[in-house]
N, C-alpha and C positions, 0 to 999 in steps of 0.2 A: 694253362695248357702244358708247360712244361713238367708239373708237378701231376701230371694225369700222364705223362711218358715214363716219370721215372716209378711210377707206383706200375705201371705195366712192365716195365723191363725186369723190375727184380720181383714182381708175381712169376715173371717166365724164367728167367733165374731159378728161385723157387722150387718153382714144376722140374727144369731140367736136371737141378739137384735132388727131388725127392724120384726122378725116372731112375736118374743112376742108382741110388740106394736101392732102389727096385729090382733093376737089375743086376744088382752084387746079391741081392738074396738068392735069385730064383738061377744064377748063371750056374754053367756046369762046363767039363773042359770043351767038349764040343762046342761052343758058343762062344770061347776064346776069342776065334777072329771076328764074329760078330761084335761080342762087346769091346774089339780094340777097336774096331770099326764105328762104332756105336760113342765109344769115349772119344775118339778121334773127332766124331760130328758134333759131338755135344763142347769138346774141347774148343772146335771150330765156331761151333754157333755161340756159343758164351764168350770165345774172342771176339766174335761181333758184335753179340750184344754190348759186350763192354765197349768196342770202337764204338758201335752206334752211341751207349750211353755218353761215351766219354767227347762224341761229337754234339752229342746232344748242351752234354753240360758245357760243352766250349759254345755252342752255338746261343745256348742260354747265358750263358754269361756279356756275349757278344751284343745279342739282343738288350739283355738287361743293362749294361754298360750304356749304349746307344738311349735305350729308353731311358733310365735317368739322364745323361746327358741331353735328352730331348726336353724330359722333363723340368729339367733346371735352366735348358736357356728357355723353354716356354715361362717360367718361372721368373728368370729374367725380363722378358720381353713383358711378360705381366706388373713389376715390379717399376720397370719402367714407363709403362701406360700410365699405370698408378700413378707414381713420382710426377711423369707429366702432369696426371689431371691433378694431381695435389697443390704441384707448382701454378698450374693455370689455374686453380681456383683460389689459393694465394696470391697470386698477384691480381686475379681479379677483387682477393677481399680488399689489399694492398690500394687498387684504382679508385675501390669504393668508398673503401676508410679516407685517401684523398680526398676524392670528391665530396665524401661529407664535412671532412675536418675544413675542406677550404670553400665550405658552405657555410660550418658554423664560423669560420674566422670572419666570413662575409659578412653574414649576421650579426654577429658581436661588435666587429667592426661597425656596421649602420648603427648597430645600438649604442656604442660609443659616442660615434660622431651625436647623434639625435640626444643624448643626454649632454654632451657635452653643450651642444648648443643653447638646449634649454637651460643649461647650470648657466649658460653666459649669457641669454639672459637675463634667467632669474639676478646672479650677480648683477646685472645690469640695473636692473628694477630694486633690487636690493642697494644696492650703491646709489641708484636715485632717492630713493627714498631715506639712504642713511643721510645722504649731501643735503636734501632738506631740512629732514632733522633736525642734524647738526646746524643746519643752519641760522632755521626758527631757535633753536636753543641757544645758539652763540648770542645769536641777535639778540634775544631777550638775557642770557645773562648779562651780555655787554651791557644790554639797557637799563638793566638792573643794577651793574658796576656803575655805572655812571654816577644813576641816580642816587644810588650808595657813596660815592665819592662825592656824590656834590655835596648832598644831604654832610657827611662826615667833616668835608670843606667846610661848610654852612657854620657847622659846629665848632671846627675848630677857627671860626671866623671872631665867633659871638665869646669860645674861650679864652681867644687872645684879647679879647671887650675885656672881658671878665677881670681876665687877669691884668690887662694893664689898669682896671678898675681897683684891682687887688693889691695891685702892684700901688696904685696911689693912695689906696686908704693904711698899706704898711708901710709908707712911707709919712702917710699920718697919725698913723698907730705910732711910730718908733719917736717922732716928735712928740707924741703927746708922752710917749713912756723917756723921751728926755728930760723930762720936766719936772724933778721931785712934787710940786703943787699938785702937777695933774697926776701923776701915778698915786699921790694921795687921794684922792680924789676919787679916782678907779678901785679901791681898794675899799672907801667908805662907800662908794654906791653898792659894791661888792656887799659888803658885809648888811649895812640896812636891807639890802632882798632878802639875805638870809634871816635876820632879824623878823621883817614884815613877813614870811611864809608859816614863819610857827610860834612867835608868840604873840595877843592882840595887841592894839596901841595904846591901852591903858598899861601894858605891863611893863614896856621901855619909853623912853626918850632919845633925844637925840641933840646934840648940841649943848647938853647944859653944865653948869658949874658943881661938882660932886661935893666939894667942899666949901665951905661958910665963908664968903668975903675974899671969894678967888675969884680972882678975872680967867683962869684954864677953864678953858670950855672941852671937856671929852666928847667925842666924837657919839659915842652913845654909852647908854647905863640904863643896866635891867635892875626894875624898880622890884627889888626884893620885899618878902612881908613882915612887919615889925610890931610890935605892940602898942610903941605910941604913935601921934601922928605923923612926923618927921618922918620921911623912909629912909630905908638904908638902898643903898644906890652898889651894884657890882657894873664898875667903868671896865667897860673895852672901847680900844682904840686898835686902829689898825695900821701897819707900819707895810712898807714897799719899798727895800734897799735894793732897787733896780738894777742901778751901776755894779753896786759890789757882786750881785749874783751874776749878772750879765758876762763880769770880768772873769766870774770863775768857770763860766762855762767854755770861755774863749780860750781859759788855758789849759782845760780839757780838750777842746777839740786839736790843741796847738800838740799835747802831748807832752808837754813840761811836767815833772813831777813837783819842780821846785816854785814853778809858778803857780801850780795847783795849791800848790799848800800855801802858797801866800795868800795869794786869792780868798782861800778856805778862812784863813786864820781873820782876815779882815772883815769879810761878811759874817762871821761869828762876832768880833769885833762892834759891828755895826747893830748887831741884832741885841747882844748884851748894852747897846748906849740905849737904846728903846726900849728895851725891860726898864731899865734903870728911871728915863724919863717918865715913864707910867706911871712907875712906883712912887715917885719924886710931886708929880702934877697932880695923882686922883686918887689915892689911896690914902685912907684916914680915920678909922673905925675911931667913930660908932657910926660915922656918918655913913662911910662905905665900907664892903667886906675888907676883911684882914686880907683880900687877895686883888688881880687884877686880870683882865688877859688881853693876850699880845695876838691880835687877828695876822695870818699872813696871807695872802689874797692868793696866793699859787701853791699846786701840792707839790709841786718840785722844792720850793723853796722849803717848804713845812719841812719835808722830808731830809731835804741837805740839815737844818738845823735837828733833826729828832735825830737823823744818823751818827752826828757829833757828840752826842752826849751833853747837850746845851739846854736842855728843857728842865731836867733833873736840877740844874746848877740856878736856871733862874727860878723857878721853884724856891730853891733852897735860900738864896742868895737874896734873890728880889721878892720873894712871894705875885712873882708875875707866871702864869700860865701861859704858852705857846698853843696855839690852834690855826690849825689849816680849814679849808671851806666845809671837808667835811665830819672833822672833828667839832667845829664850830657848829654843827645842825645836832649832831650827838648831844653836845652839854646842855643845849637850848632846851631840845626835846628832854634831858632828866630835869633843866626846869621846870621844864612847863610841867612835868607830871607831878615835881614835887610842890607846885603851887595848887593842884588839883588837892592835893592832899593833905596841906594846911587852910584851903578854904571848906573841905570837911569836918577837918576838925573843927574849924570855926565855929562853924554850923550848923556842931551836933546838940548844944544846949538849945538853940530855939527848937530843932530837931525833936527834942524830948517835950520840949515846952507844948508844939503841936499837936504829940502821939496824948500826951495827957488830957489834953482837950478834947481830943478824938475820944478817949476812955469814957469821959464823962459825959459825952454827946451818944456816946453807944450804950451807955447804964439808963441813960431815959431814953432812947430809941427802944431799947429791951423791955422796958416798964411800959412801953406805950403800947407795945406790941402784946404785952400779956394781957394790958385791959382791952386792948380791939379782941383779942383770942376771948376772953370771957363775956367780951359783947356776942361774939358770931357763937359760943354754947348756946348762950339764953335762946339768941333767933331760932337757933337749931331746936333747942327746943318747944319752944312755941312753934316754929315749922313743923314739928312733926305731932304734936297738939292738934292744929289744924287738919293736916292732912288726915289724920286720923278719926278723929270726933265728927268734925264736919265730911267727911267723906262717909263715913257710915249710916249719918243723918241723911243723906243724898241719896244714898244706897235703899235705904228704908222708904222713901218716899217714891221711888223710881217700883218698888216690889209692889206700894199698895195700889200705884197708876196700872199694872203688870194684871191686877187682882180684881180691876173695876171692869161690869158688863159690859157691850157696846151699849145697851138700853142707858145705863145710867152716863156712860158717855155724851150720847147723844141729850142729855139732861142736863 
């Protein structure tokens, strides 16, 4: 509206400027007061219109002030509606978000509680059934311990038997090894096992006198082979210097250097008087070998004497050999194979004496065999004589039977 007032004030403006240019053309001096009269009105009315405008534009501004001020507190009051309803629907989300969240904590809650119960069951049922368990299994391991402890009691009831059995047969043992006689003794039952395992009982003795019109009796003597009747006899005897070894062990275990060597030097000592004695008592070619051996019934002992450098010297010294149990089964067994191998030899001239006989017995088995072989031509030939001549004859006789009528048949 306002903008349709002022497009009409300055259209009339306009007009009342384009009148006066009108009339500055057409005026003339007569018209003078006219058009002072005339500019005067126009002066006048264009002061109005200007106040008019100028009230207009105040009233318009007035207006428009008002209206937007109208419009900005409606704006306000809207703004605030808003805000309210925004706030009200916020705290209604606010009420609602509550009321669910302490719905769900209600919920969670039950569902807590109700699992929890069930876990404390289940534990419950679970802890009963572990407390059985454990319990059946206690029971039976206990029962098993027991059984186990008796059973091992048992055992070690029967190995305290044992051992004081043990205990009394070493305290039998250690008398019977006080006893130079009996550890001789031990040492010849020793040796005869070895003796009876690998050679037969034609091929040693035991007990007898090696030499012509000796009361020594050696312990045993392997009956070597000789050409005449008389044998030659290799005497072993077996020796057991119990004490002296016994003492050298004690001064080992004592840790004496000085009693070690004594000890050493005496049972060297002792083992050199018994080479000697062998040499002395059964040795005496042609009856028995130029040599002898020295049995020692332990491979400890063997060993202490082979360590010393003492075998070498009785060797040398006494023509007596040292052997332990199982050096002693060694030399046996190179006897025995080398008596294998002079009863070969033995017994290779009747050997020949046999194959010769065989030869002779195979030159007329061969002769006998050429005249059965010139028996079985001749049959073969007369067999085939036969078969042939008289088979043809047969033949001939069968073609004229083939060749007769029925009439002469029946004739």
């Amino acid at each position: 509206m306002l903008y349709i007032l002022l497009f009409l004030c300055l259209i009339q403006l306009a007009a009342i400027i384009w009148l006066a240019l009108q009339v500055q053309k057409l005026r003339n001096p007569q018209d003078d007061n006219t058009l002072r009269t005339l500019r005067q009105e126009i002066a006048a009315d264009t002061q109005n219109q200007m106040q008019m405008l100028g009230n207009l534009l105040s009233e318009n501004q007035r207006q428009s002030g008002d209206y937007q001020a109208e419009r900005l507190e409606q704006m306000e009051r809207n703004m605030d509606a808003r805000l309210r309803q925004f706030e009200s629907r916020v705290g209604n989300l606010e009420r609602s978000n509550a009321q669910g969240m302490e719905q769900i904590r209600s919920a969670v809650a039950a569902n807590l509680h109700r699992m929890q119960a069930q876990q404390q069951d289940s534990l419950a049922e679970i802890q009963t059934t572990v407390n059985e368990k454990l319990a059946q299994s206690l029971n039976q391991q206990i029962g098993q311990s027991f059984q186990l402890v008796s059973s091992r009691l048992e055992q070690v009831y029967q190995g305290l038997g044992e051992m004081q059995t043990l205990a009394v047969g070493v305290g039998d043992l250690k008398k019977v090894l006080s006893n130079v006689k009996t550890r001789g003794i031990l040492g010849e039952v020793q040796l005869g096992a070895i003796l009876q395992e690998i050679l037969s009982p034609e091929q040693y003795a035991a007990e007898i006198p090696t030499l012509p019109n000796s009361r020594n009796h050696v312990e045993f003597a392997v009956r070597m082979p000789a050409d005449g009747e008389q044998p030659v006899w290799l005497p072993i005897d077996s020796k057991f210097p119990g004490d002296t070894y016994a003492a050298l062990q004690d001064a080992r275990e004592q840790g004496d250097p000085q009693q070690v060597e004594a000890a050493r030097q005496k049972l060297l000592t002792v083992v050199r008087g018994c080479a000697k004695d062998i040499r002395d008592k059964y040795v005496q070619p042609p009856y028995t070998t130029n040599f002898g051996i020295l049995f020692l019934p332990f491979e400890g002992l063997y060993a202490e004497v082979v360590n010393s450098g003492l075998v070498e010297q009785l060797q040398r010294e006494y023509s007596i050999s040292v052997a332990g149990p199982s050096t002693m089964a060694a030399i046996l067994n190179a006897l025995q194979m080398g008596f294998r191998t002079l009863a070969i030899q033995k017994h290779s001239h009747e050997a020949w004496v046999v194959l010769g006989a065989v030869r002779g017995e195979f030159e007329k088995f061969a002769g006998t065999i050429e005249k059965a072989q010139k028996s079985l031509q001749g049959a073969e030939q007369q067999l085939e004589l036969l078969a042939g001549t008289r088979t043809r004859a047969i033949v001939r006789q069968l073609r004229e039977v083939e060749r007769l009528q029925p009439e002469e048949l029946r004739k």
